[in-house]
N, C-alpha and C positions, 0 to 999 in steps of 0.2 A: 476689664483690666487693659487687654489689647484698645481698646478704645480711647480708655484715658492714655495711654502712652503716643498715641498717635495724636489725639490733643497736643498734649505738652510740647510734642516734634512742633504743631503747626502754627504755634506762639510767637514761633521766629518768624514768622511770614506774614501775621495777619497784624503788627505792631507799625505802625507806619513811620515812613524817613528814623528809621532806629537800623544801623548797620550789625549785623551779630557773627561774630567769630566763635567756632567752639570746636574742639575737636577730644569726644571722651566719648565712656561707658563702653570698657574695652570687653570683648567675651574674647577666651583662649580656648583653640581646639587644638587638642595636644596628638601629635604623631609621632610615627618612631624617632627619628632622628631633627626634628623640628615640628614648631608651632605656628598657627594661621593663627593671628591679630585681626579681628572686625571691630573700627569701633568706628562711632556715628562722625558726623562730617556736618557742619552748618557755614560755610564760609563764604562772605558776600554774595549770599541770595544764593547759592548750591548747597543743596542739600544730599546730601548723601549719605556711604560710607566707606570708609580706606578697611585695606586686605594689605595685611603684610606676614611676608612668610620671611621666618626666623632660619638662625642654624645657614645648610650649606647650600648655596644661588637667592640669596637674599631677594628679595623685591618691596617693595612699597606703592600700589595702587588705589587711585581714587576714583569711586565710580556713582556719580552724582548725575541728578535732575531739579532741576527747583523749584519743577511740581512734584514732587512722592517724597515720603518717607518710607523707613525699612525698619523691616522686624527682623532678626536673623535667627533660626532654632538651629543651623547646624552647617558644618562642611564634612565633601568627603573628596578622596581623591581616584581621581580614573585613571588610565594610562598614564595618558598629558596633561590631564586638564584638572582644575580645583571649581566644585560647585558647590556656590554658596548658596543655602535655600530658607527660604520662609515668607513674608507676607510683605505687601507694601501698602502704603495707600496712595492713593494720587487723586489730583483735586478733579474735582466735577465730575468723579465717578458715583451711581447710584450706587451702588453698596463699597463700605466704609474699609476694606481690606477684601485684598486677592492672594492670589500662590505668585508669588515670585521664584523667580530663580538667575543666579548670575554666574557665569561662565568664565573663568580667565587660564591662559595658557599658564606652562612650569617657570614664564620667566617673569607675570604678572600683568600681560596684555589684555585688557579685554573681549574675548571671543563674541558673545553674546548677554543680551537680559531678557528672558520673558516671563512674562505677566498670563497669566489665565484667571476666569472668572467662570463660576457655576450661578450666577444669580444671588449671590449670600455673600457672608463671611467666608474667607477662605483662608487657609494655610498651608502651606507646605509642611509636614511635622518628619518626613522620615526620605532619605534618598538612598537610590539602593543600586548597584552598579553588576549585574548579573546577562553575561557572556555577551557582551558588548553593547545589551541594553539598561539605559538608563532610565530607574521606573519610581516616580514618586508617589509619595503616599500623601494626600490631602483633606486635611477635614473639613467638612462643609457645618460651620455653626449659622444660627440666626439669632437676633436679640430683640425675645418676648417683652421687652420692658422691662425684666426686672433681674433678668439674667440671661447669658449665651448658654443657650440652650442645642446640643447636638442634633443634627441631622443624617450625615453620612458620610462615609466612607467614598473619594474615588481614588483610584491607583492608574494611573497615564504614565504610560510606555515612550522614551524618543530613543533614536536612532542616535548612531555618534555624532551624526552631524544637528543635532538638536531639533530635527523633523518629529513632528506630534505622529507615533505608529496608531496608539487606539488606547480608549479608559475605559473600565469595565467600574461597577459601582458596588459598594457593602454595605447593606445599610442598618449592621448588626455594629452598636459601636464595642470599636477594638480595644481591649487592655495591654495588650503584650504581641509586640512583634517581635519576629527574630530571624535573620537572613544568613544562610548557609551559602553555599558555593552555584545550587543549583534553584533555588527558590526560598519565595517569602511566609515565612508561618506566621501568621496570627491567631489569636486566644481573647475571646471573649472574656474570660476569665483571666486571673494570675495565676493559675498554675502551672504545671509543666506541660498539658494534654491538650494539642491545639487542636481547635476548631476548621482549619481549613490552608493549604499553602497557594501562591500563585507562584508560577513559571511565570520563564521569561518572555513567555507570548501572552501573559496576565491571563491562560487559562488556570482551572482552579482546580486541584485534587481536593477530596472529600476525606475523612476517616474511614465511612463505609465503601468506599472507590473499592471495586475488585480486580485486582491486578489482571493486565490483559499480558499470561507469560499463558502456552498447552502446556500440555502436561509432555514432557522430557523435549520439550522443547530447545533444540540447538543454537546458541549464539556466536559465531566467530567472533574471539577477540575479545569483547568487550559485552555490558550490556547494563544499563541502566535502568533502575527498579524502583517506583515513585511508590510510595505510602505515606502515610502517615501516625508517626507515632510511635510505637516498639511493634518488634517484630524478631522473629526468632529465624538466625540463617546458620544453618550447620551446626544447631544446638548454642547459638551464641546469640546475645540478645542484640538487637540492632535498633535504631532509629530515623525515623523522617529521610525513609527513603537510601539506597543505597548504589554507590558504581563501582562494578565489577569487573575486572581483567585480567584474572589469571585463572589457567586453563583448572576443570575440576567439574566434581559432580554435586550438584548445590540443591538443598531443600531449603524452602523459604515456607515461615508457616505464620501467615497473618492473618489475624482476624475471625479462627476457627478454620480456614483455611490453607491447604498445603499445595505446594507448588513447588514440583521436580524440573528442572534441568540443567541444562551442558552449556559449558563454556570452554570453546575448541581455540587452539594457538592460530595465528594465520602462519603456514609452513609454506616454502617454497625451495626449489632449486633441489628438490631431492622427490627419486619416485621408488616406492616399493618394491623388490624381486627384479631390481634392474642392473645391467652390468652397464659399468663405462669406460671406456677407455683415455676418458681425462678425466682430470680432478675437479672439485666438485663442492662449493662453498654453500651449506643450506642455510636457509631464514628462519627462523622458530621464535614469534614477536616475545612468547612467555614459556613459561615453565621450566621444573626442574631438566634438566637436557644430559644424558649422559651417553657416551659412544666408546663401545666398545670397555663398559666399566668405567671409564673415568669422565670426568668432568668435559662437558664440550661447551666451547661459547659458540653464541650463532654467528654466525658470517664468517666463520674460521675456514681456510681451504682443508679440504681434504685430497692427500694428493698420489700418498705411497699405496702401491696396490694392496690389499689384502681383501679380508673377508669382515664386514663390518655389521656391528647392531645399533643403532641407532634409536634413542629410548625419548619419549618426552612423556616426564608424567606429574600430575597435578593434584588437588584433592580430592580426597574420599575414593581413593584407588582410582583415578582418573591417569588412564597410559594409551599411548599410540607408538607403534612401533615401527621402524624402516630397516627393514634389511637389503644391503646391496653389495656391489664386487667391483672394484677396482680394476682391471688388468693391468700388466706389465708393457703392453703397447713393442712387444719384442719383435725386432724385424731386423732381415737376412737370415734366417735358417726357416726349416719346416718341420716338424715334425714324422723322423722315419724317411727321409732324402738322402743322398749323396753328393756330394759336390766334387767338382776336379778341379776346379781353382781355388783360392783363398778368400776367407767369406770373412766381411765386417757385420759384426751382432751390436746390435742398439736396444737397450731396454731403461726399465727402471723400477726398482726396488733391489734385493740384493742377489749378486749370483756368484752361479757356484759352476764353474765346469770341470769334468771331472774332479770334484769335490774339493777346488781349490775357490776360495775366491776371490772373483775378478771384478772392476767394477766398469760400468756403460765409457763409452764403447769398448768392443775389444775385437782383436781381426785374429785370426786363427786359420793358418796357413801351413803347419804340420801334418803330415798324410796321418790318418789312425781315426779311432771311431771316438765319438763322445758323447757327452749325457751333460746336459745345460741346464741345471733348474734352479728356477725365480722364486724366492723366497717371497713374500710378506705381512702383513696383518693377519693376527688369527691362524694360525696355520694355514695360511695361505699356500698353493707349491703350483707351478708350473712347472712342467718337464717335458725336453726336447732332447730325442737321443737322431744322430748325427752324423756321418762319415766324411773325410777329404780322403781322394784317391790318387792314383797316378793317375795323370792324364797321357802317357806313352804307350803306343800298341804295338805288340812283335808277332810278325807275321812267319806260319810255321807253314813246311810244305803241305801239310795237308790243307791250310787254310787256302794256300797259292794254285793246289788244285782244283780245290772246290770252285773256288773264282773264275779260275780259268776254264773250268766245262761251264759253268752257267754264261760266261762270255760268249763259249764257239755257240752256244742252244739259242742266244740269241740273234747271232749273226744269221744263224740257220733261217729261224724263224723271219726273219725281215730278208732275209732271199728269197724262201718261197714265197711269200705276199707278191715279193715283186715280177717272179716269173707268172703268178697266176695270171695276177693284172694284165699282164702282157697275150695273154693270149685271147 
């Protein structure tokens, strides 16, 4: 059929001094918000075909040679780019149709075109856009005489900048493809039970593959679990593979086989059984998070002093816990001092001196004893008891005697040094 169609395209070329204009046999591939227009192109001696994308940045592009003809089975779209794929032929090639493919930017430029050949019939039939590699699917037919007859499977890998990575080949022919987020299933069959997926590096998971997780094996953060098929995770049925990021204690049971473990939050800015005397904003990438009984978000500062529990817990009783202490960062007083001049106190959280309260700073220059305690989080308490004195001495005669004999004892004593000397 590809054969005779590729005929009828080369009617216009092989008809001599006969000029042909034609522009039709439009296929619509439809997308959310607009549609790509492919339809064939014959106009004085170019052959081609025009791409027009509908709806919102319209374009209208013609991408012509007046040696090839084009087969088109499909588009899809990448980032930026619209690729159009399937077969072409072009003249004075030994075999009769190759894998085409054509590239154009979001405003209709033409990026690139290329052509590959296995030695057969080739086609493009499936393009697959899987974490920034783009990987087609080609089937290799040949024609016994009497019909195209299949041969195989290859699947070639490019880079975004349309560099050939590497083709791996299958030479089980495919019924049923289907492309997820992270690889490509195919099925021998039509059913739902596939036969085999590729990644985006066209290695290939098997059904009987046995998951490479130990047993209570710990993953921070994240962690990706390739199968194939159903699988049971936390008593829930799952399929072809699964990614996981939020913290818990997880049983995966595929294949007759069970597999235990842990997926940990990445935490930061916070340490276990530690006191700080500043505030203190912690990272918690997942889980449920609560401080001090309520609701905490990550990266919130923590900043008033108290006594804090800090909870992150996840599934299947999955908990880690931080306990830590704020202080009041209090300065001018000491605890159990006296002072004789008038003292500025600087803290933070709430105070109380003798049982009034006061709030940062406060200077306290009345003689008399006190008791200053810092309230906060959790029954938090600091307490500082405290005196201001007079600073005036009054000198009594017995004080004035005592002085005065230890003054004459020392006269004495540096007299007789110096008569000793002297002799």
């Amino acid at each position: 059929m590809k054969k005779t169609v590729f005929l009828l395209c080369l009617i216009f070329f092989i008809i001599p001094f006969t000029k042909v204009s034609t522009i039709g046999n439009p296929q619509t591939f439809n997308f959310d918000n607009y549609n790509i227009i492919i339809e064939d192109y014959f106009v004085d001696g170019n052959n081609g075909i025009t791409i027009e994308k509908t709806g919102t940045d319209p374009f209208y592009t013609i991408v012509y040679d007046n040696t090839e003809s084009y087969i088109i089975n499909g588009v899809i779209k990448t980032d930026s780019n619209f690729i159009v794929y399937g077969s072409n032929h072009k003249e004075g090639n030994s075999t009769y149709y190759d894998s085409m493919f054509v590239v154009v930017d979001q405003f209709g430029n033409l990026v690139t075109k290329v052509t590959y050949d296995f030695d057969d019939l080739e086609e493009i039939v499936g393009a697959y856009f899987i974490n920034d590699r783009l990987i087609f699917h080609t089937i290799k037919t040949t024609d016994d005489g009497q019909e195209y007859a299949f041969v195989t499977n290859y699947f070639s890998a490019y880079d975004t900048s349309y560099n050939l990575i590497d083709t791996i080949e299958i030479n089980v022919d495919i019924k049923k493809i289907v492309c997820n987020d992270r690889y490509i299933l195919y099925n021998y069959e039509y059913d739902d039970l596939f036969n085999g997926a590729i990644r985006d590096d066209l290695s290939i998971i098997l059904p009987t593959d046995i998951i490479d997780i130990a047993n209570q094996e710990i993953f921070i953060n994240e962690v990706t679990i390739d199968f194939l098929n159903t699988a049971t995770l936390n008593n829930e049925i799952v399929e072809n593979g699964v990614y996981l990021n939020y913290p818990g204690n997880y049983q995966l049971l595929h294949n007759n086989r069970e597999y235990n473990f842990v997926i940990k939050p990445v935490i930061s800015g916070i340490e276990n059984n530690k006191i700080y005397s500043e505030g203190l904003s912690p990272s918690i990438s997942s889980g449920n998070i609560m401080l001090n009984n309520d609701l905490y978000i990550s990266g919130t500062e923590i900043s008033a002093p108290g006594n804090y529990e800090l909870i992150v817990t996840g599934l299947n009783g999955y908990q880690e816990l931080y306990n830590f202490t704020i202080i009041s960062n209090m300065e001018g007083v000491t605890n159990n001092h006296s002072y004789l001049d008038p003292v500025i106190i600087t803290f933070k959280g709430e105070g109380y001196l003798n049982n009034q309260f006061v709030t940062s700073p406060i200077e306290v220059s009345e003689l008399g004893e006190y008791i200053l305690k810092i309230k906060g989080e959790n029954n938090y308490l600091e307490t500082y008891y405290f005196q201001l004195e007079n600073n005036t001495e009054t000198l009594t005669l017995v004080d004035f005697i005592q002085k005065f004999d230890i003054f004459i004892l020392v006269v004495v004593l540096i007299s007789g040094g110096i008569l000793l000397k002297k002799k």
